[in-house]
DRENMI-253530 format. One line per 10 residues: their letters; for each residue x, y, z of C-alpha. Coordinates in nm, 3 decimals. Each point is the difference from the previous one (the first is absolute). Layout:
REM residues N
a = X Y Z | ...
This chain:
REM residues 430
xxxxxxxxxx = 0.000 0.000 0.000 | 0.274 0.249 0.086 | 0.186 -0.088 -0.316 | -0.310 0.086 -0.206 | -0.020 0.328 0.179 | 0.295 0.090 -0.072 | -0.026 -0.105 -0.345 | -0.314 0.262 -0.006 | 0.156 0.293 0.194 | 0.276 -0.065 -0.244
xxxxxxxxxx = -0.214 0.019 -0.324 | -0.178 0.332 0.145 | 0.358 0.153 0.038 | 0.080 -0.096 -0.319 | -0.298 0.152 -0.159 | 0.035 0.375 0.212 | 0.373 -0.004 -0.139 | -0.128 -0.028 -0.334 | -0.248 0.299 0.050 | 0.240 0.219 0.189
xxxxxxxxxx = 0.279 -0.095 -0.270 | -0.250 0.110 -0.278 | -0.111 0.303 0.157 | 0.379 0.085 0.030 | 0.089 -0.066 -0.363 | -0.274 0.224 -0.114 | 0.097 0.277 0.187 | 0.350 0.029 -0.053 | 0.073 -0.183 -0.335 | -0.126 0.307 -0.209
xxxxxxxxxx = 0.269 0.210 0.171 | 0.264 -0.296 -0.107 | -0.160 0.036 -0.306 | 0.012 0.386 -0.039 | 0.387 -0.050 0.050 | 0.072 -0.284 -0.257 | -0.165 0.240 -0.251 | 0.209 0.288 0.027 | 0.301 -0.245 0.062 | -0.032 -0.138 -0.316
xxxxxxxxxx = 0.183 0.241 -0.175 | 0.308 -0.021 -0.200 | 0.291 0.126 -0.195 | 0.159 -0.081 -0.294 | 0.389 0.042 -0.090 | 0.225 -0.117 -0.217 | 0.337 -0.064 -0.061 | 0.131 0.343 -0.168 | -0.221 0.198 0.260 | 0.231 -0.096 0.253
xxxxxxxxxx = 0.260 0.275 0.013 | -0.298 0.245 -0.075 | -0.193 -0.118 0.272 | 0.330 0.063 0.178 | 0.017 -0.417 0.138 | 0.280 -0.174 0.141 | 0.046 -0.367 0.002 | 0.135 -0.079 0.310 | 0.215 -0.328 0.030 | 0.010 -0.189 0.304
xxxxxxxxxx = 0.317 -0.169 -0.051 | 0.164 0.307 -0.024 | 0.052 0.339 0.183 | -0.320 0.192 -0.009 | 0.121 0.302 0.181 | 0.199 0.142 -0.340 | -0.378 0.104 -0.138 | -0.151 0.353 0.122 | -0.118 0.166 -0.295 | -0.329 -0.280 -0.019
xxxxxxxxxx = -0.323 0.132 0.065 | -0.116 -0.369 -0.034 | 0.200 -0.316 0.039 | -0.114 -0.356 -0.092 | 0.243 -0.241 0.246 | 0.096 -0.327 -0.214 | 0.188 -0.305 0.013 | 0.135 -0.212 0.273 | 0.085 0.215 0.300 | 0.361 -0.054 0.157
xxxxxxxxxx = 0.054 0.108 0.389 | -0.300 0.262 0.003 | -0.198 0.140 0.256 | -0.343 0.085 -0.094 | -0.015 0.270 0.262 | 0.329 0.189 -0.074 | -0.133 0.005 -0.370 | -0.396 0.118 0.140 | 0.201 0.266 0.158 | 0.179 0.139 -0.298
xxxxxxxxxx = -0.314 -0.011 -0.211 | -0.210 0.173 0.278 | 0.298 0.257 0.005 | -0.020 0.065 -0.343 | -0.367 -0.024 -0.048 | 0.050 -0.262 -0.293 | -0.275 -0.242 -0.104 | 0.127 -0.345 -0.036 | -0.169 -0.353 -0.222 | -0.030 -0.300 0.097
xxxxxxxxxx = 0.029 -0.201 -0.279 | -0.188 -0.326 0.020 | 0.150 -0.360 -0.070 | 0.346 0.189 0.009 | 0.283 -0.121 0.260 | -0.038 0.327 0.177 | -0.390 -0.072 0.098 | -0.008 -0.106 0.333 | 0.291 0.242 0.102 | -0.133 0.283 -0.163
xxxxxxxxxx = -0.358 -0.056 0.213 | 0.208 0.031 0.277 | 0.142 0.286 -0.068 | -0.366 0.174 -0.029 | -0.065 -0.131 0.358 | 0.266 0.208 0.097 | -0.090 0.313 -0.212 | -0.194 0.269 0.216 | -0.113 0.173 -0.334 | -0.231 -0.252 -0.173
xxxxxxxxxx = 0.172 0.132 -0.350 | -0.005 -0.382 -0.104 | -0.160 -0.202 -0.295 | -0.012 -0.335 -0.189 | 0.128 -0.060 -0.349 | -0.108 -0.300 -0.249 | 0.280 -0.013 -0.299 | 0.086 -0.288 -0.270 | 0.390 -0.067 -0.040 | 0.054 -0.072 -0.361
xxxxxxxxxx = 0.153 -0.320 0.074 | -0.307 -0.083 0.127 | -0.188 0.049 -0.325 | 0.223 -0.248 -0.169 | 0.031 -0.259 0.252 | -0.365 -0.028 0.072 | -0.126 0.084 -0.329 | -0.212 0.264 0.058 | -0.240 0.164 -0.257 | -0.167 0.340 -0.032
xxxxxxxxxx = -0.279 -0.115 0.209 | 0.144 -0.159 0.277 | 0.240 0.310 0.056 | -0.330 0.175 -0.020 | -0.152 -0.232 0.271 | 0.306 0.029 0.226 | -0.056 0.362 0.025 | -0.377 0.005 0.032 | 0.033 -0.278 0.275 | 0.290 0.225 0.197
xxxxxxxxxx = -0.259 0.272 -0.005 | -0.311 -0.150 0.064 | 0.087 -0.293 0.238 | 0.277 0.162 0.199 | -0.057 0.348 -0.051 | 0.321 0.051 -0.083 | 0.085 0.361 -0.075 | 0.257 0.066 -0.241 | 0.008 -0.259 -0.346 | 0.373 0.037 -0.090
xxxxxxxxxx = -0.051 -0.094 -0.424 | 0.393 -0.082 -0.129 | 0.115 -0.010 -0.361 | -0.090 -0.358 -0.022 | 0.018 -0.191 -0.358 | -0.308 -0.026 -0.211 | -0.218 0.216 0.271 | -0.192 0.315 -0.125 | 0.042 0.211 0.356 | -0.249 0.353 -0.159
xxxxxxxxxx = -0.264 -0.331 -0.076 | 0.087 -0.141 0.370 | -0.111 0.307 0.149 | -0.312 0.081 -0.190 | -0.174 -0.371 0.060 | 0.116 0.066 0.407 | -0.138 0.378 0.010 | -0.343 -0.172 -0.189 | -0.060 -0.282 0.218 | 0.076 0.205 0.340
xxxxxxxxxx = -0.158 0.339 -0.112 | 0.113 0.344 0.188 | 0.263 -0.192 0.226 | 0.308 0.093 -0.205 | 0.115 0.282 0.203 | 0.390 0.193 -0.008 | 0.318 -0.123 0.184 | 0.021 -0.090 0.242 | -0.288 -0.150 0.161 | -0.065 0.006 0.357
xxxxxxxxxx = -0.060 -0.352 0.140 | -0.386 -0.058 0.131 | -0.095 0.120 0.330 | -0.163 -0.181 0.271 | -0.373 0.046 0.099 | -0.112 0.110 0.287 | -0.183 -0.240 0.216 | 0.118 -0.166 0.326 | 0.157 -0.306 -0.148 | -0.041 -0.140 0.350
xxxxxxxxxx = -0.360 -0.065 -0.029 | 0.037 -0.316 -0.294 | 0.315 -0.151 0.247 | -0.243 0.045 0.282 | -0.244 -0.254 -0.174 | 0.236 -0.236 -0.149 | 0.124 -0.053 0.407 | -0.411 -0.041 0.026 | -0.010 -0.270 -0.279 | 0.355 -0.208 0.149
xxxxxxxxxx = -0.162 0.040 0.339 | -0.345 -0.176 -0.105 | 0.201 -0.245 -0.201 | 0.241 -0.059 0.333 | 0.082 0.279 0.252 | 0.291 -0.137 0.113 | 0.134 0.060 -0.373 | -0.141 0.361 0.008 | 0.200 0.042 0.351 | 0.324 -0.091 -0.174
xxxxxxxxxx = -0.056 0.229 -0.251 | 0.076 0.295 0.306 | 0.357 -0.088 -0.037 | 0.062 0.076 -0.347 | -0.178 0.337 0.056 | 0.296 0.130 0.208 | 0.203 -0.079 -0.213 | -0.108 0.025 -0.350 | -0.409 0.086 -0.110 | 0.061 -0.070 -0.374
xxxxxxxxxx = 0.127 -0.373 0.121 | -0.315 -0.007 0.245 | -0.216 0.055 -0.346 | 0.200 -0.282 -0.169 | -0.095 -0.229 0.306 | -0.361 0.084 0.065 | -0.033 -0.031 -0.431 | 0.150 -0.324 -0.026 | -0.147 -0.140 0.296 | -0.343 0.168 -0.103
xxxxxxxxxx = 0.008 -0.251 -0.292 | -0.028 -0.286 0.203 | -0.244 0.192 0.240 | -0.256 0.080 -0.271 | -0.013 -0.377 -0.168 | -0.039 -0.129 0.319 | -0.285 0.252 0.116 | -0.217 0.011 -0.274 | -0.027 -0.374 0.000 | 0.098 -0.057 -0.394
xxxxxxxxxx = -0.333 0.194 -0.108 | 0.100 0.163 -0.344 | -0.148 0.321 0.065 | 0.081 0.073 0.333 | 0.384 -0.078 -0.080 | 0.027 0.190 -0.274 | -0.109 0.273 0.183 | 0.227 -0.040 0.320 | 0.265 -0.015 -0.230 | -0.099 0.289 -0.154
xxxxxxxxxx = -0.076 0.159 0.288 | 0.386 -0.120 0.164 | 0.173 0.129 -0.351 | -0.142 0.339 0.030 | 0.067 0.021 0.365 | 0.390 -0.061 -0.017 | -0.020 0.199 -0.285 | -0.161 0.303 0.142 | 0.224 -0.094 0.302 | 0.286 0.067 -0.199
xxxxxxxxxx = -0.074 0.327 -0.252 | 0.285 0.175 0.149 | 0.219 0.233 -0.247 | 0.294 -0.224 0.025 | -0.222 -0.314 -0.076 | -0.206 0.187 -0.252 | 0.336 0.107 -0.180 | 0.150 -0.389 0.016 | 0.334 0.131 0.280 | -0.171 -0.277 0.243
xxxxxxxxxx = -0.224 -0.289 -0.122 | -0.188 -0.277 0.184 | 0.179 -0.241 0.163 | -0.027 -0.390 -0.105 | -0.151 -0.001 -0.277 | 0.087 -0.359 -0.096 | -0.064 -0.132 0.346 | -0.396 0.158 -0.022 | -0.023 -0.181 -0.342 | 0.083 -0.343 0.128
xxxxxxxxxx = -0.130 0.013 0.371 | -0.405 -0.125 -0.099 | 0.100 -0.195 -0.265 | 0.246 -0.223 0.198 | -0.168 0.052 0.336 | -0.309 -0.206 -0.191 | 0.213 -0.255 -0.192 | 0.170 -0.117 0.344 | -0.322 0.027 0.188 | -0.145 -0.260 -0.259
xxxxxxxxxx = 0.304 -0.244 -0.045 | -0.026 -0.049 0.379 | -0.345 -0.055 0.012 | 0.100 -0.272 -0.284 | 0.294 -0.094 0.158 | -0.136 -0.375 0.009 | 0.028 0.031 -0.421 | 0.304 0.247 -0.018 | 0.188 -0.264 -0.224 | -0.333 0.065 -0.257
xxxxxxxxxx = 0.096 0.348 -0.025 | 0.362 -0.018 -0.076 | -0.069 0.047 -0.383 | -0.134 0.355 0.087 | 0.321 0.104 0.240 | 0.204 -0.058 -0.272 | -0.210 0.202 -0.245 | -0.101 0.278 0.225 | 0.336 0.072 0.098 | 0.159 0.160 -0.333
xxxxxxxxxx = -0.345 0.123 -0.059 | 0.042 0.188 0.344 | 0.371 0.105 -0.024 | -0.061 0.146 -0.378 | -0.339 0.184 0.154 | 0.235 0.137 0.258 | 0.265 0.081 -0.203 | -0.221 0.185 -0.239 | -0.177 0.228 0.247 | 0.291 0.241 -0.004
xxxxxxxxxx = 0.087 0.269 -0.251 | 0.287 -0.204 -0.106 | -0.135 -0.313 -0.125 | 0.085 -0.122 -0.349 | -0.277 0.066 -0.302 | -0.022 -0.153 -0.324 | -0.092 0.228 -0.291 | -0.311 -0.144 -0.054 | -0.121 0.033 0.318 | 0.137 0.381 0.002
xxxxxxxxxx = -0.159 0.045 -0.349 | -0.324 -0.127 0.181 | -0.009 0.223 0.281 | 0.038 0.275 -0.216 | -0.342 -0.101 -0.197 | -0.186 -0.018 0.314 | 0.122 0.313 0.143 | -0.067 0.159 -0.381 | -0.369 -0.148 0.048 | -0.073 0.020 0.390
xxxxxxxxxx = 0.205 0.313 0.085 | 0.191 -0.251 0.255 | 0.047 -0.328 -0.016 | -0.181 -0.231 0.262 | 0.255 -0.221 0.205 | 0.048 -0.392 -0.175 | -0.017 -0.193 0.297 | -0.336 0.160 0.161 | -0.147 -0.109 -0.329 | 0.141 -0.300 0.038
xxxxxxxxxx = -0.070 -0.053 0.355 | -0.358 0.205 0.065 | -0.214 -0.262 -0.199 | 0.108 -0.292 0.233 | -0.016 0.219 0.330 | -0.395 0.097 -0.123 | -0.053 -0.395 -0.084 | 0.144 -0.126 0.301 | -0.300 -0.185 0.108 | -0.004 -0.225 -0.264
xxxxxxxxxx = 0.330 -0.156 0.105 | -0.103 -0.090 0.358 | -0.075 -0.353 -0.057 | 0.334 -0.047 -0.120 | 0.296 -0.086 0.271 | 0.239 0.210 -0.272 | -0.248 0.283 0.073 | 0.265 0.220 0.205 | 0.227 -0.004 -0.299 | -0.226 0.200 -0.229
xxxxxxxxxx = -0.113 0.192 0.383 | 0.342 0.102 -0.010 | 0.057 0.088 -0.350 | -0.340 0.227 0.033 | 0.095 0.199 0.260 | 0.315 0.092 -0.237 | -0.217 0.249 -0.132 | -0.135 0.151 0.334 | 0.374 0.068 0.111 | 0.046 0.144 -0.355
xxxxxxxxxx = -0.224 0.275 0.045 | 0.134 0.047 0.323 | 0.326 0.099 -0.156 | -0.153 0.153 -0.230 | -0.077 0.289 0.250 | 0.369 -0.077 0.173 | 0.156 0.187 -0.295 | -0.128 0.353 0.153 | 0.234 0.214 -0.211 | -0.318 -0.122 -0.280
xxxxxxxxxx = -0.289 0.241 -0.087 | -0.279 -0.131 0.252 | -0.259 0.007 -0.303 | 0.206 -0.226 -0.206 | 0.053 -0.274 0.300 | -0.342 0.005 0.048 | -0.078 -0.008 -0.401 | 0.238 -0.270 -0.027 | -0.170 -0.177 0.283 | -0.358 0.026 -0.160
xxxxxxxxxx = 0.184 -0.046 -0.333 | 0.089 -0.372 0.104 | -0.342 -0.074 0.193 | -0.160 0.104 -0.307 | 0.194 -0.269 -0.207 | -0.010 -0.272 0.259 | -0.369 -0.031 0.051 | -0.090 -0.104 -0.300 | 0.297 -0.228 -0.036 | -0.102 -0.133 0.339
xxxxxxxxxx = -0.356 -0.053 -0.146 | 0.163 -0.219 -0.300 | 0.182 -0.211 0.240 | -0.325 -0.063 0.233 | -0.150 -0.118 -0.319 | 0.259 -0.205 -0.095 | -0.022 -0.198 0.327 | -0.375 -0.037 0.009 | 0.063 -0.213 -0.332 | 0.256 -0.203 0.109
């Protein structure tokens, strides 16, 4: 009797952190909103606008100090016995505006070195090295893509077009200033500036939702908040995902809105200027996509652990599958040029392209009930809920426009449904 209480109390919990999430979301993600609209800006340079422009490019492996006519300075390369805050100092000094150009050695150092910075006289640049043309074979389009993707996805604010082979740059620029009307502005850019809501209120409810799930998780969660809040966020997330498939009791609806409502919160949680402009990012990304999914594969091989020689076959299948789906969630993973030349259609068609594996995945998580008889059933449990911790990270990547995580989000429902509908047919048959 007491367990079934608690079950109850448990459910009602569940249900007032849904409406209080909600409630929260619709108040402050029009402000979020507001400010990924006017971030979305952008400038264009290229190559011979460089001394005009009065830009220094700043190598790390050498000594940066013999520069100080720059107004702007991109930092580049690998750096060699730097320290980010000596070299925030020298740019604050001299009121210079440094880049941070992406997939470049000098990335993660050159983040740091905004951290340090007291004047926020920072931005993010997206640029194609020619090499990379000819190694990767890249055409009009996709060079086209790349660009549209930097600005759109990341909001990245400066698109740095080189003299690359075979590319028409005056062409490049027209399509962008089309596609993302009255957002090509002069350089340089500022970065995007935080809204203003208490960002405490969506961490405040994501303790709420660990602490239904298990308070003494939501206790533990104290400790990180001395020490670090945007690690706090990372735990409450990850641990959310666990917390919402177990609360809402595998009902389709009802999880796909706790998730939704546990993406937005650690979003919203996170929409401050350093996150919104990609210096910090959320923490464990790789560990939230594989915490449900092998949380529910375990939890059914010991409940079969009388037949765990029967599902031996699968181990050895499922784990490629899941070291190439892990490998593949980063920035970095390799891409054929068909599947590049696909993208690009979709995005040319949908305005962005809806993420493979939730299309992949949704359609089993909505037809879940028709696999119940089976004892393999947690398998294809497991490879649903691949597409619940998808759109989770989905929202993860807050340096995103909000409107196109959650247009991607309905972008992939949209698709799934009816492929779910195909696959509940197919079943009935056989």
């Amino acid at each position: 009797m007491g367990l079934i209480l608690k079950s109850k109390l448990k459910d009602k919990l569940f249900y007032i952190f849904l409406l209080s999430s909600f409630i929260v979301i619709s108040a402050f993600l029009p402000l979020r909103w507001r400010c990924d609209l006017e971030g979305l800006n952008f400038s264009v340079i290229r190559d011979e606008d460089l001394d005009e422009l009065n830009i220094e490019l700043w190598d790390l492996s050498s000594d940066v100090n013999s520069s100080i006519g720059a107004s702007v300075v991109f930092l580049k390369g690998k750096p060699v016995n730097k320290d980010p805050e000596k070299i925030a100092k020298i740019l604050d000094r001299r009121g210079i505006w440094h880049g941070i150009l992406e997939f470049d050695p000098s990335w993660e150092f050159s983040r740091e070195v905004a951290r340090f910075r007291k004047k926020q006289k920072f931005f993010r640049v997206h640029f194609i090295k020619p090499a990379e043309i000819e190694k990767l074979n890249l055409s009009q389009e996709n060079v086209y893509h790349r660009f549209r993707r930097a600005v759109l996805e990341r909001s990245v604010e400066v698109l740095w077009i080189r003299s690359l082979p075979g590319i028409d740059e005056g062409d490049l620029v027209k399509r962008l200033e089309k596609v993302i009307p009255g957002k090509l502005v002069s350089f340089p850019p500022p970065p995007e500036k935080e809204p203003s809501f208490p960002r405490i209120v969506p961490l405040i409810l994501l303790t709420f939702l660990i602490a239904i799930y298990h308070p003494v998780l939501a206790i533990l969660s104290m400790i990180f908040l001395f020490f670090d809040k945007n690690l706090m966020v990372s735990y409450l997330g990850i641990l959310g995902t666990l917390a919402i498939y177990d609360l809402a009791k595998r009902k389709r609806v009802l999880t796909i809105l706790g998730f939704l409502a546990l993406s937005l919160l650690v979003n919203l949680s996170l929409s401050d200027f350093y996150h919104l402009n990609q210096i910090l990012e959320f923490r464990g990304v790789k560990l939230s996509l594989i915490s449900l999914p092998l949380f529910i594969f375990f939890k059914g091989l010991y409940r079969e652990r009388k037949n765990w020689r029967k599902f031996l076959p699968f181990l050895f299948i499922l784990i490629p599958v899941g070291i190439y789906y892990i490998l593949r969630s980063g920035n970095f993973g390799w891409v054929s040029s068909f599947e590049r030349n696909f993208r690009d259609f979709l995005e040319s068609i949908l305005w962005v392209r809806p993420r493979f594996k939730e299309i992949l995945a949704f359609p089993f998580f909505l037809t879940l009930k028709h696999f119940e008889k089976y004892r393999w059933f947690f398998i294809v449990e497991a490879f649903g809920s691949i597409a619940l911790v998808s759109m989770f990270n989905t929202f993860c990547h807050i340096k995103a426009p909000i409107f196109v995580s959650l247009y991607r989000t309905a972008l992939s429902l949209g698709i799934s449904i009816p492929l779910a509908f195909i696959i509940k047919k197919i079943l009935k048959r056989l």
